[in-house]
C-alpha positions in Angstrom: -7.3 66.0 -11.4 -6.9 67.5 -7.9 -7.6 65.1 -4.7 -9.5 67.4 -1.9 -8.8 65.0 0.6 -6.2 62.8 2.7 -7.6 59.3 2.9 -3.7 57.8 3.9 -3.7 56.7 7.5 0.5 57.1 7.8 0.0 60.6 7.1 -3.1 61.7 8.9 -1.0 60.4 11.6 1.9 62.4 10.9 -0.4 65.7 10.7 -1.8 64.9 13.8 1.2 64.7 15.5 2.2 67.9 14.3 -0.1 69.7 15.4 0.2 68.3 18.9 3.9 69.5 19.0 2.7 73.0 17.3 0.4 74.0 19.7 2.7 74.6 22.2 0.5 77.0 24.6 -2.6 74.8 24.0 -0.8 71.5 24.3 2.7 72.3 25.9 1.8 69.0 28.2 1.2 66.7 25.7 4.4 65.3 24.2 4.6 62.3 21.2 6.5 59.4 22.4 7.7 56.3 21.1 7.1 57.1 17.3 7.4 54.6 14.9 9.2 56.1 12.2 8.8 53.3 9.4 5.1 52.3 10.5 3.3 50.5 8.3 -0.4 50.6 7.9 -2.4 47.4 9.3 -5.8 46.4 8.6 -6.3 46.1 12.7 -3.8 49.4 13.0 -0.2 49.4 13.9 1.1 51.9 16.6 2.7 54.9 15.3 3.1 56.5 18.3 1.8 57.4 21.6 0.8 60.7 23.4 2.1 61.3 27.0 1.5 63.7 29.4 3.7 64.3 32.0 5.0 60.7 32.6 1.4 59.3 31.8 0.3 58.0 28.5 -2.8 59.7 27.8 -3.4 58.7 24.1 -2.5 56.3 21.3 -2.2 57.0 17.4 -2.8 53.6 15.0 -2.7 53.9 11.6 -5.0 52.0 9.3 -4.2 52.0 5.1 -7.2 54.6 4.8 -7.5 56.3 8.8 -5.8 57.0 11.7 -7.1 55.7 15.2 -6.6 57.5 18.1 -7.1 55.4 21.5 -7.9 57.9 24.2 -6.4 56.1 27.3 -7.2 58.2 29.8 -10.9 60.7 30.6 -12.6 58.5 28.4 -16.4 60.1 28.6 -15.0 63.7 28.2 -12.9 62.5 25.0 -15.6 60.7 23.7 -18.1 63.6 24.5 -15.4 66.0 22.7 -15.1 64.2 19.6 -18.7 63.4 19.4 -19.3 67.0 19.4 -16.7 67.6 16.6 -18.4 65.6 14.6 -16.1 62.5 14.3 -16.8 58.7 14.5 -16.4 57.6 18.2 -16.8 53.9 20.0 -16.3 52.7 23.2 -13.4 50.2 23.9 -14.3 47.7 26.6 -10.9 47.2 28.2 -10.0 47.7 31.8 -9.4 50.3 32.3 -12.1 51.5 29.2 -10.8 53.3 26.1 -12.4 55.9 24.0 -11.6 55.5 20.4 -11.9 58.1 18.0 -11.5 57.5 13.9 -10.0 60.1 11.8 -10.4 59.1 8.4 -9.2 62.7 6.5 -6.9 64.9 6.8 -9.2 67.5 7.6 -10.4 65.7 10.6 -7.0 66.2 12.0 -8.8 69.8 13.1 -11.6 68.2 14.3 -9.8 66.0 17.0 -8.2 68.4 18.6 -10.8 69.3 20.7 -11.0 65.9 22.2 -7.3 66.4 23.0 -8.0 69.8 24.5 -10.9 68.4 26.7 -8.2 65.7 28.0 -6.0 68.4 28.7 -8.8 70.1 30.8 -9.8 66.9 32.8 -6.1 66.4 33.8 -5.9 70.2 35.3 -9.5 69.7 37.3 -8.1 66.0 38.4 -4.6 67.5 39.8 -6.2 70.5 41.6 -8.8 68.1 43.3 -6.0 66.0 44.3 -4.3 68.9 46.2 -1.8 69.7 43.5 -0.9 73.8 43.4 -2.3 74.9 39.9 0.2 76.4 37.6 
């Protein structure tokens, strides 16, 4: 019997951070940090790893035994908005400051977040150039 889907949070995980390191034009700001190597899935989620940007941590990945979480630290509306639009389960974290976080729950959906990641990357190039910074 063939399986037509990834349901394995560890791995979804992994995918993901592949294709944040693959994409080098779309996401050559974005690097995975702190990766957890020998994670192990959690009920709640356990960190895998986190995505920074620059010397700012923009995102976290949690893997669950059947998802991945990604915890959006940073633009949360124009994440959320993103991934909402992708089609993926989204929900407000009320923290200070507020998180946006986004459940991918197949391997497919790896595809599907990207756009949230690439809306991120967006927010962060309007927010330097108001600040005065010289766009590259």
């Amino acid at each position: 019997m063939v399986v037509d889907t990834l349901s394995d949070g560890t791995r979804i995980a992994q995918l993901l951070a592949s294709e944040l390191t693959g994409h080098e034009d779309a996401f050559s700001t974005l690097a995975v940090v702190d990766a957890d190597p020998d994670v192990e899935p959690t009920e709640d989620g356990a960190l895998a790893y986190a995505v920074n940007a620059a010397d700012e941590r923009v995102a976290e990945v949690y893997v669950q035994p059947d998802r991945a979480r990604v915890e959006f630290v940073v633009h949360p509306d124009v994440t959320a908005d993103a991934a909402s639009d992708a089609n993926l389960r989204v929900r407000p974290k009320a923290v200070h400051p507020p998180r946006t976080l986004v459940f991918v729950e197949d391997g497919a959906q790896v595809k599907w977040v990207l756009p949230a990641f690439h809306a991120l990357v967006e927010a962060r190039e309007i927010e330097s150039e108001s600040d005065g910074e010289t766009p590259e």
